[in-house]
C-alpha positions, 0 to 999 in steps of 0.5 A: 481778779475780783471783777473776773470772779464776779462775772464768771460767778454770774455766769455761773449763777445763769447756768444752774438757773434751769437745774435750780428751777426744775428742783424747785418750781417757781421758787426762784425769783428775782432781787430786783423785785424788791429794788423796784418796789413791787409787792411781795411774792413769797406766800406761805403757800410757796414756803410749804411746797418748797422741798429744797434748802432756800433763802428767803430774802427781804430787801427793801419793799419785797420778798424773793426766794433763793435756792441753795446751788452749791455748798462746799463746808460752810459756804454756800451759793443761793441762785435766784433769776438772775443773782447770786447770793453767796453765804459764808458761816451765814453772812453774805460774803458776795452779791452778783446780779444788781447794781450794787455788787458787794465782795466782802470776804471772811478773814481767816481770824473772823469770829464768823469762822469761829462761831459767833457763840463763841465771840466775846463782846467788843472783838473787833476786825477789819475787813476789806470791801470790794465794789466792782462795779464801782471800781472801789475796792480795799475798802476798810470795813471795821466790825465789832460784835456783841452778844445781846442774849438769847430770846425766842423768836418765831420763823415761819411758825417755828419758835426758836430760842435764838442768841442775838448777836450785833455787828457795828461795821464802820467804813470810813471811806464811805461815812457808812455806819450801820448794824448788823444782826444776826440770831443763831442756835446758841448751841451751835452757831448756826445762822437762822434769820439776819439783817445785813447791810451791804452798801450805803445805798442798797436796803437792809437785807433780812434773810431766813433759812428754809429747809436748812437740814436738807442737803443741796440739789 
C-alpha cells in the first residue's frame, strides 16, 4: 500500500507542477540541487516576489523552494520540480521524488497533533518508518520531546520570539540517532523554521515557512 501511495503521490506532485508553476514564476525547484551540491538558488529577490505559501528548503549544499499545492487542516502538500514534500502539524511526514523516499506517518496520540507547546518534557513515542524504495518498512522510531525555551529568532528579516522544541528519535534498527528542532509560535504551535533528519544518509533538512497566512493556490 505504502509504495502505491507513493507513486500516485508522485504522479500527483508531476500533474500540479504546471498549475504550481504558472502561480509561482520560477519559484519552484528541484531537491536534487541540493544532493548534487550545486550552489544555492534561492535569493532574497525570489522570496519577496513570491505571492503564494512556500517552503523554503535547505538540504545539504543548497537551497530549493517548494510551493503549497494542497492542504487539508493542518497537512499539507508542497510541489517542487520533481518532489513532493508532505507536512503534517509541520514535520515532514512523506518525501516523494529522491532516492531516499521517508513515510513517517503521526500517531493519532503524537504531541505534533496536540501541539508541541503543549508537550511536556520527556514524552516519548514510537513511530513506524517506512523506506519504500529500500523495501524497509515498520521501522521503530522512538522520539522524545523537550521544550528549550522561547528565544528571538530572525526569519528573513522578521524576528520573532519563538519556543524551541527538541526531538531525540532513536532507530534502533538502523543505529541512527539524531535531533530534531523544531522553533514555533509559543501561543500557537504553529511551526515556523525546523531542522529534520530523514534518514541516516540523507542530510539534515532545514526548512522555513513563506508566506504562511495566505491560503493555497
Amino acid at each position: 500500500m505504502n509504495v502505491l501511495l507513493r507513486g500516485g503521490l508522485l504522479c500527483a506532485c508531476l500533474a500540479s507542477v504546471a498549475g504550481c508553476t504558472a502561480t509561482s514564476g520560477n519559484a519552484v525547484d528541484t531537491l536534487w540541487f541540493a544532493l548534487r551540491g550545486q550552489p544555492s538558488v534561492v535569493t532574497p529577490e525570489r522570496l519577496a516576489a513570491l505571492s503564494v505559501p512556500a517552503l523554503e528548503v535547505n538540504l545539504g549544499y543548497a537551497s530549493a523552494l517548494m510551493v503549497l499545492g494542497s492542504q487539508a487542516g493542518a497537512r499539507q502538500e508542497w510541489a517542487g520540480t520533481a518532489e513532493m514534500l508532505v507536512t503534517h502539524h509541520g514535520r515532514v511526514t512523506q518525501l516523494v521524488g529522491l532516492p531516499v523516499d521517508p513515510i513517517m506517518p503521526l500517531l493519532p496520540d503524537d504531541p505534533f497533533i496536540s501541539g508541541l507547546h503543549r508537550v511536556a518534557d520527556g514524552t516519548r513515542v514510537t513511530r513506524l518508518v517506512d523506506y519504500p524504495a529500500r523495501y524497509q518498512t515498520g521501522l521503530r522510531q522512538h522520539a522524545t520531546s523537550r521544550q528549550r525555551g522561547v528565544s528571538p529568532l530572525e526569519i528573513h528579516g522578521q524576528t520573532l520570539d519563538l519556543l524551541r522544541v527538541d526531538e531525540e528519535i532513536h532507530m534502533p534498527e538502523l543505529g541512527f540517532r539524531a535531533t530534531n528542532r523544531y522553533w514555533l509560535n509559543p501561543q500557537t504551535g504553529f511551526i515556523h523554521r525546523s531542522a529534520q533528519h530523514l534518514a541516516p544518509d540523507l542530510p539534515v533538512m532545514e526548512l522555513a515557512v513563506i508566506n504562511p497566512g495566505r491560503s493555497a493556490p
